[in-house]
N, C-alpha and C positions, 0 to 999 in steps of 0.2 A: 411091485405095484401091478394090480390089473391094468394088462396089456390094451383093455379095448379105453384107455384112461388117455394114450399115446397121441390125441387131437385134440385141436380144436372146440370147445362146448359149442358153438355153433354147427358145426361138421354131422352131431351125433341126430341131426333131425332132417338131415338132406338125403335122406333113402325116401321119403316123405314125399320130396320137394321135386326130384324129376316127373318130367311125364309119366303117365300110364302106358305102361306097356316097355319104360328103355330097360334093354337091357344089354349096352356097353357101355362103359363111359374109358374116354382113350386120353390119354397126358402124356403131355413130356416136359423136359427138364431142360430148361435152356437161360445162358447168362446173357440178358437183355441188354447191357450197358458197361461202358467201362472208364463212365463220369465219374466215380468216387475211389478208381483204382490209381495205386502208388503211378507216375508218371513210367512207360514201358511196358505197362501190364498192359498191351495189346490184344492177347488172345487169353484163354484160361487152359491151366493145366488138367487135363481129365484124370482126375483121381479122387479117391475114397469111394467109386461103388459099389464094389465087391466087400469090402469091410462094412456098407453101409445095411446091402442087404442081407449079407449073413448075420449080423447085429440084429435084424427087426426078425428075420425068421429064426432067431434063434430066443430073442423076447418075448412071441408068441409062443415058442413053444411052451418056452418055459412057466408063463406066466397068464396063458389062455389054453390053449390047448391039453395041456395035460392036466391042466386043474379039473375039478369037478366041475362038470357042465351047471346043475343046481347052483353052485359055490361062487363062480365068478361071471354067471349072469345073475342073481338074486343081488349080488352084490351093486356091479354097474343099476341094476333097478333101483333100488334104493339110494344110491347116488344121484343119478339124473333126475329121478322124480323130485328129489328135493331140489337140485340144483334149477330145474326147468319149473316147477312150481307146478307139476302136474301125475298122471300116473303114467307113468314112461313104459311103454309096450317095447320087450326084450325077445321077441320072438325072431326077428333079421338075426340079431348076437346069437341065439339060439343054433339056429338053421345051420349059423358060420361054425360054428362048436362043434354040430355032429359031421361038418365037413371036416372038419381036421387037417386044415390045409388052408395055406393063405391063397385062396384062389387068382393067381395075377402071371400076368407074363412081363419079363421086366426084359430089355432092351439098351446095352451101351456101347455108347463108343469106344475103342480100346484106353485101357490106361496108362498114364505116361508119353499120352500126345497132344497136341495144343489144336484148341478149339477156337475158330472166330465166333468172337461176340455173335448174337444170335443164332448160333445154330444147337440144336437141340442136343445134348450129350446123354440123356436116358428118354425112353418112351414105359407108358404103365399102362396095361389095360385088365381091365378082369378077362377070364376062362371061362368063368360061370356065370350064366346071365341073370340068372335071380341077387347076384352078387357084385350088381352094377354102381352100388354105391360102394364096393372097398377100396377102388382105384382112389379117388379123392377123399375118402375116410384116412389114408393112410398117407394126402398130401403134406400136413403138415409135419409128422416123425420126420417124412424126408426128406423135407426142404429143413427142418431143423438140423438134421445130419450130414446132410451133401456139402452145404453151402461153406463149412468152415476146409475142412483138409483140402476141397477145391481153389479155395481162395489162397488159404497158406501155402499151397503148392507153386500156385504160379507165382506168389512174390516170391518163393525160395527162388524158383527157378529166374526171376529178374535179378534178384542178387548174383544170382551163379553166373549169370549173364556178363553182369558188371566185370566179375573175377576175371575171368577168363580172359574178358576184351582185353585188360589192362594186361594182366600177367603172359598174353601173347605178343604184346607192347614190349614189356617190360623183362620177363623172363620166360618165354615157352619154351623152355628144356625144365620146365619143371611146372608142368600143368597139370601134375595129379597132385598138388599142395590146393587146391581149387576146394576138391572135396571136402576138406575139413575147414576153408579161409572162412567158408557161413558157417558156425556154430550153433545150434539153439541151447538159448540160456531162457525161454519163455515159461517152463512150467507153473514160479511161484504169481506169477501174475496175469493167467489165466480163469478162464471163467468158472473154473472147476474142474473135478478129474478129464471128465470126460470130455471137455474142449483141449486140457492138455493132449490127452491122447492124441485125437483125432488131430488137432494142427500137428503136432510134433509127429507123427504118421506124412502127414503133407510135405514138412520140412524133410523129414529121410528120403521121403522118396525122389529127392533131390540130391539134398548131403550125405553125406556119410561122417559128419560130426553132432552130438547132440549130448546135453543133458539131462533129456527128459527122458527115462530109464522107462516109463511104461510101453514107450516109442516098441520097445526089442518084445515084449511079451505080444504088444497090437499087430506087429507084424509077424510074427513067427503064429499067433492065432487065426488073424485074417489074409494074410497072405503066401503062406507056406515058408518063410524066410529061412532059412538055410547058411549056420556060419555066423562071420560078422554081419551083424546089422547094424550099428552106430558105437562110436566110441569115443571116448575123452581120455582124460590125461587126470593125475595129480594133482591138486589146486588148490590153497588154500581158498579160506574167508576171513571176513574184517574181523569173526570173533575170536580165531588162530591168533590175530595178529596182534588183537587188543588183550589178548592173554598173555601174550610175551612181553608184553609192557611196553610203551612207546619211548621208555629210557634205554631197554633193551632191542631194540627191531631189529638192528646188526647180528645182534644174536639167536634173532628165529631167523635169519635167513640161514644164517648158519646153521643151526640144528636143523633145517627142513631139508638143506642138502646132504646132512647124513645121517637124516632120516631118510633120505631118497637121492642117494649117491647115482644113480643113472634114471635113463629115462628123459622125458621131459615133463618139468617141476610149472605150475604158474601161480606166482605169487601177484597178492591183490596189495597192490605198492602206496597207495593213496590214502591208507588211514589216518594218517596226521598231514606229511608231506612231499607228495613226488620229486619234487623237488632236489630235497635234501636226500632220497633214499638215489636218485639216479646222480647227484655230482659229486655224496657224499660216500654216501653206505655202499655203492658198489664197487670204485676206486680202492676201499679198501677188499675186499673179498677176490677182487677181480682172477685174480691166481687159481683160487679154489672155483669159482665158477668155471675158469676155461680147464681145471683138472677135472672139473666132472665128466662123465661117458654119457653127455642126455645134454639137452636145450633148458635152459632158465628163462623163463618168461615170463614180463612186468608185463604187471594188468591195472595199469588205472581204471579206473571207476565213477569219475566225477569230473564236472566243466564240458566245455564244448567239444565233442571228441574229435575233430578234424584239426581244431587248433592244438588240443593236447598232442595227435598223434604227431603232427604235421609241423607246429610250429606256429608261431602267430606270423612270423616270419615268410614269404612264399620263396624264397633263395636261403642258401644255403651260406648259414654262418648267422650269427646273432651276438649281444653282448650278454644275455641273459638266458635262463633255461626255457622259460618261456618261447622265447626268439625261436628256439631249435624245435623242441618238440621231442619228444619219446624216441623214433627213429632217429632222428638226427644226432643224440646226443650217445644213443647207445652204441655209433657206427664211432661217432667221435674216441669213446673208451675201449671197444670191444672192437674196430675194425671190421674187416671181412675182404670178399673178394669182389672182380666188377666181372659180371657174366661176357658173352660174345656181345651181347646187344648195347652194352655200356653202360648196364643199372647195377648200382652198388646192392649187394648181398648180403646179411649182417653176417656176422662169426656163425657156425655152425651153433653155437654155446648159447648163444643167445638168442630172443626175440621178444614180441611185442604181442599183444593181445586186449583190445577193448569192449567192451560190450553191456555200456548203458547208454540208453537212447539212438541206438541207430536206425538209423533210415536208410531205404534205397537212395535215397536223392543226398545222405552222408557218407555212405557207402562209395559212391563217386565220386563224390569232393577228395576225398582218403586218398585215392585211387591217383587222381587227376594231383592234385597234391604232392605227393609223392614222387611221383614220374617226373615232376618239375624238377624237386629240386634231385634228381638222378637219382632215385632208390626203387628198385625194383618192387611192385606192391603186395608181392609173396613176401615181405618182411614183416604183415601183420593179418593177425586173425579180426576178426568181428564175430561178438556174440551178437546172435539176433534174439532180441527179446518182444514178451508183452506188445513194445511199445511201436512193434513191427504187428504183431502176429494176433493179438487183442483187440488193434486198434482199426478193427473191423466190422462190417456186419453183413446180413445177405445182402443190401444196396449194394457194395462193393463193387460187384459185378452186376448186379442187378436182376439173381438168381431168382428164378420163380417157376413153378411148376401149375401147369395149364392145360386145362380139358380142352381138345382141339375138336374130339369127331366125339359121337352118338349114336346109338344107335335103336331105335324107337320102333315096335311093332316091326322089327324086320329091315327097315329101312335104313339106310345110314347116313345122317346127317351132318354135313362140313359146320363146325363152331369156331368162332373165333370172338377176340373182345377189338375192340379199337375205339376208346375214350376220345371222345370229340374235345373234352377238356386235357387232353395229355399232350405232350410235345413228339408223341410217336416211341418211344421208350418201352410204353406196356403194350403196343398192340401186338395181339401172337399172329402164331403162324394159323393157318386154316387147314382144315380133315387132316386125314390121316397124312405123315412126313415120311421123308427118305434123307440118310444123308451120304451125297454120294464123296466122294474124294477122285476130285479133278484138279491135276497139276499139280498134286502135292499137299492140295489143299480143302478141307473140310467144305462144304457146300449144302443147303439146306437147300430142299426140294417140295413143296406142300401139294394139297387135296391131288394127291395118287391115288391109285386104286389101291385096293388089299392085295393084290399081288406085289405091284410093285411097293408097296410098306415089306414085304418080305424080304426086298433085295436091298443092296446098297452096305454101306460099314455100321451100321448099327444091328449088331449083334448079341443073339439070345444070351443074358447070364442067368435068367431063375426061368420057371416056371413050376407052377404050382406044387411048391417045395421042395422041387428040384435045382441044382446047382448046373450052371451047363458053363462052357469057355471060361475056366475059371483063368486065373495068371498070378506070376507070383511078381514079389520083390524085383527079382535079380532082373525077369521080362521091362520090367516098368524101367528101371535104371536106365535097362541099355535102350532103350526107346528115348529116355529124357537125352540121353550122351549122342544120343546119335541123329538126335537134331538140336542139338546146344547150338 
């Protein structure tokens, strides 16, 4: 698709619309709100710019720049004219064509650090001043591309949150099980390839467990990744299981353990009856599971997953399976050991794994649950799906990218909005920004001079198709760990 297609229809008649004579227009990129985020999402995780901008200059090149100049401005003409109901003058597009270059200086905060609500996490301005309209020509690609792996990042990181408090609780002599306790299971119920991508990019750069395989190409593309980047296990599906026939299920456990004699195996236990597969079908196998050299791991898939995991039960012991809950019942068959801190561990042989419909705010019940009735909460995994990772939009955080300065026959004028009808939400900041880092802490700083716009922690990653402070995977990790 012609690259100059990548806005707004509104967008494409605003080189028109500033005054005579500007020739800067300056943005930044900052999450205004955190009314519509999971409960905890206090600040946002800064990630996805460096994937976001080598994505759009690499769009460009591909799909504007090296096409024929004639070819993909004759084309946008004939498009817009029709679209606008008029004869659409391609001479701007032109101009941009024989520059050969997305003229912009782009500006972030590092990635894999947490941002307070309002403070600006990228600045945009053009280089070129007859090229004052591409800064906000190219707002909307970006607010389309930023706002999800940003978003999906920092709920990964509240989930990771959760893990850890608990599992410090409960078991910290074994807090590297943390990394894979979030899962993403989100790919098939996402917005399409490219929002799998991009959240599942936001979830690794948290976890280091994941289903969604483009995850390992996005980072090893956009961010140099190196080695492991996400991993899973063995697993069955419901149509494995419904192929072995529901007279036979005894018996695809059995085959799938010597189809996969080591390792750790996770079988999806719920296609008929959890139930019967946990008082029944494993009582008998029990022997051959604890002979295996690997972990067996029941994954229901349906009902309230706190009650499944947990028990309807909040103490320990019940008259029914229900009562007990998945952990409960497998500690009952399979035993294990109780760590120093006095949380039951299940058998090395065994565990547990869920992952439809959870929530941060289930994710802690789980957690909190568990701890009650004495079981340490490294004894089950959570898939994070969709219904985490989908069930989003830019309001979330309340991302929005905003022309703040100007600059007009030479002059440079401070812009800002502040809606007398609003509740203080969209008003931006004014002129150009700084953002400095005092006491640890992210700080938004407005109408500075141009020099001081130069200093402060928001630093240069493009400029005019140049790549500058780039950073990889491994930087961003130990940045998120080293302020968990």
């Amino acid at each position: 698709m012609n690259a100059l297609l990548l806005t707004d229809g509104y967008k494409t008649g605003h080189h028109q619309q500033y005054p005579n004579g500007t020739e800067e227009v300056y943005s930044n990129w900052t999450p205004r709100s955190n009314k519509y985020a999971p409960k905890g999402c206090d600040k946002v995780l800064s990630f996805g710019q460096q994937f976001v901008i080598k994505w759009l200059h690499e769009y460009f090149e591909s799909n504007f720049f090296s096409k024929p100049k004639n070819e993909v401005c004759q084309e946008i003409k004939v498009e817009l004219s029709m679209y606008l109901g008029t004869d659409y003058d391609v001479a701007h597009f032109e101009r941009l064509h024989d520059l050969q270059y997305l003229p912009i200086k782009v500006k972030s905060l590092p990635e894999g650090l947490e941002v307070p609500i309002r403070v600006p996490m990228v600045t945009v301005v053009n280089t070129v001043k007859e090229f004052y309209w591409v800064t906000n020509f190219l707002e909307t690609i970006l607010s389309t591309m930023f706002w999800q792996p940003m978003t999906s990042a920092s709920i990964a990181l509240n989930y990771k949150r959760i893990f850890k408090k608990w599992a410090l609780k409960t078991d910290k002599e074994n807090l590297g099980f943390i990394e894979f306790q979030g899962h993403d299971f989100s790919m098939r119920g996402m917005g399409g390839f490219q929002s799998a991508e991009a959240s599942g990019m936001g979830h690794a750069a948290v976890f280091m467990g994941s289903d969604t395989l483009p995850v390992i190409s996005g980072m090893r593309k956009y961010y140099n990744a190196e080695g492991f980047v996400v991993g899973s296990v063995n697993a069955t599906e419901h149509s494995v299981m419904c192929a072995g026939t529901k007279d036979d299920e005894i018996g695809t456990f059995r085959e799938l353990m010597k189809t996969y004699p080591a390792g750790i195996l996770s079988v999806v236990s719920d296609t008929w009856d959890l139930w019967k597969v946990l008082t029944e079908y494993l009582p008998k196998i029990k022997e051959e599971i604890l002979g295996r050299d690997g972990k067996l791991v029941i994954r229901p898939d349906s009902g309230d997953p706190v009650d499944i995991i947990c028990g309807e039960n909040r103490n320990l012991g019940g008259s029914t399976p229900q009562e007990k809950g998945v952990v409960e019942l497998l500690w009952d068959l399979f035993g294990g050991s109780t760590n120093e801190q006095g949380f039951k561990v299940l058998d090395e042989h065994i565990g547990a794994i869920y992952g439809d419909s959870i929530t941060t705010e289930r994710a802690e019940n789980i957690c909190q649950r568990l701890a009650d009735k004495g079981f340490a909460t490294t004894n089950v995994v959570l898939g994070i799906g969709s219904f985490t990772y989908q069930f989003n939009t830019r309001d979330t955080f309340g991302f929005a990218m905003k022309a703040t300065s100007v600059v007009v026959d030479g002059e440079r004028r401070e812009i800002f909005k502040d809606p007398i009808t609003d509740d203080g939400v969209k008003k931006s900041a004014k002129g150009l920004v700084r953002v400095d880092l005092k006491d640890g802490e992210y700080m938004l700083v407005d109408q500075v001079t141009e020099q001081e716009e130069e200093q402060g922690e928001l630093k240069l990653i493009y400029e005019d198709g140049r790549f500058e402070n780039q950073t990889n995977l491994q930087e961003i990790r130990d940045r998120v760990n080293n302020n968990l």
